[in-house]
C-alpha positions as a printed Julia matrix, in Angstrom:
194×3 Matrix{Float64}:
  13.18  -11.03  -24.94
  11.49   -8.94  -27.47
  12.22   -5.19  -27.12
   9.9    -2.91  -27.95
   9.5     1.3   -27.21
   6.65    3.05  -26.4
   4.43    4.04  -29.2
   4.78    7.99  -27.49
   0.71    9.15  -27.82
   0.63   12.49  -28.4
   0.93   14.99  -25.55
  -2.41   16.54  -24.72
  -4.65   13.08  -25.13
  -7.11   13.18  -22.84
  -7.39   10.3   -19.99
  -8.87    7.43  -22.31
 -11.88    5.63  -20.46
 -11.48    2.44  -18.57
 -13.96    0.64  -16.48
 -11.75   -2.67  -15.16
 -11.74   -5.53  -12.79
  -8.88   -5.23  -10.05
  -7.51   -7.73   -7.71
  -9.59   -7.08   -4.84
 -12.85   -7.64   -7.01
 -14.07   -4.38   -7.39
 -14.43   -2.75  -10.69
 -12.04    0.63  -10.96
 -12.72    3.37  -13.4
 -10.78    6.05  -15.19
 -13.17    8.53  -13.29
 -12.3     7.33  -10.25
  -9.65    9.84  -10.5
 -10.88   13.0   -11.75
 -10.28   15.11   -8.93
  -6.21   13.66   -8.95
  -3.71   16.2    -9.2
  -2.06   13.99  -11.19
  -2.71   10.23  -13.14
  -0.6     7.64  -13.66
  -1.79    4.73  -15.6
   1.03    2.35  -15.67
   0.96   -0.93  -18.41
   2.62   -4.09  -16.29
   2.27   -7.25  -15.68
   3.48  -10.22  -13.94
   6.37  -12.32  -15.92
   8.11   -9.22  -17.79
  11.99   -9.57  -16.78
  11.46   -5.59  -17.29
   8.37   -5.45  -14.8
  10.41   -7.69  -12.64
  13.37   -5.47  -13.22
  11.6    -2.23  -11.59
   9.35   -4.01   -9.55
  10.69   -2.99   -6.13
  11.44    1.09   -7.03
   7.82    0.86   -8.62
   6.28    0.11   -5.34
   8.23    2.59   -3.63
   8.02    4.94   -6.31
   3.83    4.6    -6.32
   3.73    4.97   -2.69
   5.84    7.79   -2.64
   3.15    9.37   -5.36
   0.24    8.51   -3.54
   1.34   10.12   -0.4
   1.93   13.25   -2.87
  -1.73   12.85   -3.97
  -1.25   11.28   -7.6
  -3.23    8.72   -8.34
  -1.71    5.68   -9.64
  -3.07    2.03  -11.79
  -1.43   -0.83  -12.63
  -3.01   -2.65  -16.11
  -2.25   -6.17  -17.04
  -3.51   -6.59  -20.8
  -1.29   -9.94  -21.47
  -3.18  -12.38  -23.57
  -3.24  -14.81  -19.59
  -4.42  -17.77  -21.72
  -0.84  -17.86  -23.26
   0.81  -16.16  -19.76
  -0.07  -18.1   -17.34
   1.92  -16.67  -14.93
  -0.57  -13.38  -15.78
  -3.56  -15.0   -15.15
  -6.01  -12.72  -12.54
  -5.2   -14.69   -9.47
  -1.23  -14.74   -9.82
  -1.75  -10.82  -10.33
  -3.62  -10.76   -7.01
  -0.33  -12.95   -5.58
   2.12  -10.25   -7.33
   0.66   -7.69   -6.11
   0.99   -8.79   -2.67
   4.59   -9.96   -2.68
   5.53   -6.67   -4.74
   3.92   -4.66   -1.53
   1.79   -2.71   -4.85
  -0.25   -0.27   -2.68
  -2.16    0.87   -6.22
  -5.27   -0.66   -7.77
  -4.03   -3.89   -9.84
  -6.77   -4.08  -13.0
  -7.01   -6.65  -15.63
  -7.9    -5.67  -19.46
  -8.76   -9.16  -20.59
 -10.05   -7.16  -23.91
  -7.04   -5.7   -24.16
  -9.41   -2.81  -25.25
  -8.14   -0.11  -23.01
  -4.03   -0.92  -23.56
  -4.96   -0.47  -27.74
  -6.89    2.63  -26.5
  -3.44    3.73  -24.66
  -1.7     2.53  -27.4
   0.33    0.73  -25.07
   3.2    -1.27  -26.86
   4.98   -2.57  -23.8
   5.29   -4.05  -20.1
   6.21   -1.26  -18.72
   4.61    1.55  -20.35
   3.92    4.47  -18.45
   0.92    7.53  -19.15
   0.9    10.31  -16.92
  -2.08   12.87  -16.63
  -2.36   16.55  -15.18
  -5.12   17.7   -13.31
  -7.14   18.42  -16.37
  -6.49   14.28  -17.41
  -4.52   15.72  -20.48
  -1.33   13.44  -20.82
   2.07   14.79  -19.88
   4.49   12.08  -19.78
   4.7     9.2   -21.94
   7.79    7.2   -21.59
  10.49    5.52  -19.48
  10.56    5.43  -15.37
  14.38    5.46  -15.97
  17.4     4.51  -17.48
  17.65    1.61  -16.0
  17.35   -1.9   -17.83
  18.16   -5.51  -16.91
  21.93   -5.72  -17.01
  22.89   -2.22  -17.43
  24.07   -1.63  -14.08
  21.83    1.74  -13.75
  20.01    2.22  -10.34
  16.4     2.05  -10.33
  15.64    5.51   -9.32
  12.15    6.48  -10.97
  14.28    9.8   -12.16
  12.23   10.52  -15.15
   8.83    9.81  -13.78
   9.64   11.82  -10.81
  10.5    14.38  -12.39
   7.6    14.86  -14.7
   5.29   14.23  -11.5
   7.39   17.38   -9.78
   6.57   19.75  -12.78
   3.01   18.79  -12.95
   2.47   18.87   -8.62
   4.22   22.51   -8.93
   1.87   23.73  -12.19
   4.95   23.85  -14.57
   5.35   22.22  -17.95
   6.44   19.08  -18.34
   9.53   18.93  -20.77
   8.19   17.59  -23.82
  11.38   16.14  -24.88
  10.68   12.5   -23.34
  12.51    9.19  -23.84
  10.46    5.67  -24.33
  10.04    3.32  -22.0
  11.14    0.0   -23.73
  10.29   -3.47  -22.5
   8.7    -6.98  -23.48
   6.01   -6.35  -25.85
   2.22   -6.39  -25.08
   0.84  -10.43  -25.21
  -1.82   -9.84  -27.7
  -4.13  -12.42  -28.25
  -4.5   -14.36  -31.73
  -5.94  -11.6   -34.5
  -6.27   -9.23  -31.8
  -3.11   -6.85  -32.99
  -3.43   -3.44  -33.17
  -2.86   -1.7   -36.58
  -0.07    0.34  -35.66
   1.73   -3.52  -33.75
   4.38   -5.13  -35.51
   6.49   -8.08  -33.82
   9.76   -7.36  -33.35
């Protein structure tokens, strides 16, 4: 297991554009959204022990947002020809058995997790209601092993400040996970293998 933080875009990035397949078929864009209160963009995917770590809190978690009016995505960018078990039709199948209420979508480009900057499964983006980014960072402290409830503490909390209008504390801890399956020559710039 390669671990690898969150790259941390700057606060105040605007919502970058997406236009992406999801499980269902339809194609699900970034303005989609733009009346949300709130945006979460969330990088996951199927195989991460660190998805599979969360996976249970994250549906609860996301429905918990939705019925608080954020609006929530799932990406898979995972080079699928080497991950199999990321392929588009096991995501529709994860989905399912993870009871993920959000829109599933599949970068195949990996385009829109190198326009994130996305460095790892999970990696989480949250947007105000102006689509400027608040949040970058972990869901919790909780890892495989460590013994730490999954409790969506962080995430939650920067979703409360942004629902009640306040600031979002800009002193924000990675998320850390497997690293994004790029594809052969594909890298970003800023990717190194650790």
């Amino acid at each position: 297991m390669a671990l690898t933080p969150s790259t941390m875009l700057p606060l105040g990035t605007k919502v970058p554009s997406f236009a992406l397949p999801a499980t269902d078929g339809t194609i699900v864009r970034d303005s989609d959204f733009a009346a949300a209160t709130a945006f979460l963009v969330m990088f996951i995917c199927n195989h991460c022990p660190y998805v599979k770590h969360i996976r249970d809190g994250l549906a609860v978690m996301a429905r918990d947002f939705a019925n608080q009016g954020v609006a929530v995505v799932g990406i898979m960018s995972n080079n699928a020809a080497q991950y199999p078990d990321d392929r588009p039709e096991m995501m529709k199948v994860e989905k399912q058995d993870a009871g993920w209420d959000f829109p599933y979508l599949y970068d195949e480009s990996q385009d829109v997790a190198k326009a994130y900057h996305a460095a790892c499964t999970p990696d989480f983006f949250l947007f105000d209601g102006a689509h400027k980014l608040v949040y970058r960072g972990q869901m919790d402290d909780s890892r495989p092993g460590n013994n730490q409830p999954v409790t969506g503490r962080d995430l939650r909390a920067a979703v409360g400040k942004v629902l009640a209008n306040e600031a979002v504390d800009a002193a924000q801890k990675p998320s850390i996970g497997c690293n994004i399956k790029w594809k052969p020559g594909n890298e970003p710039g800023w990717f190194s293998r650790r």
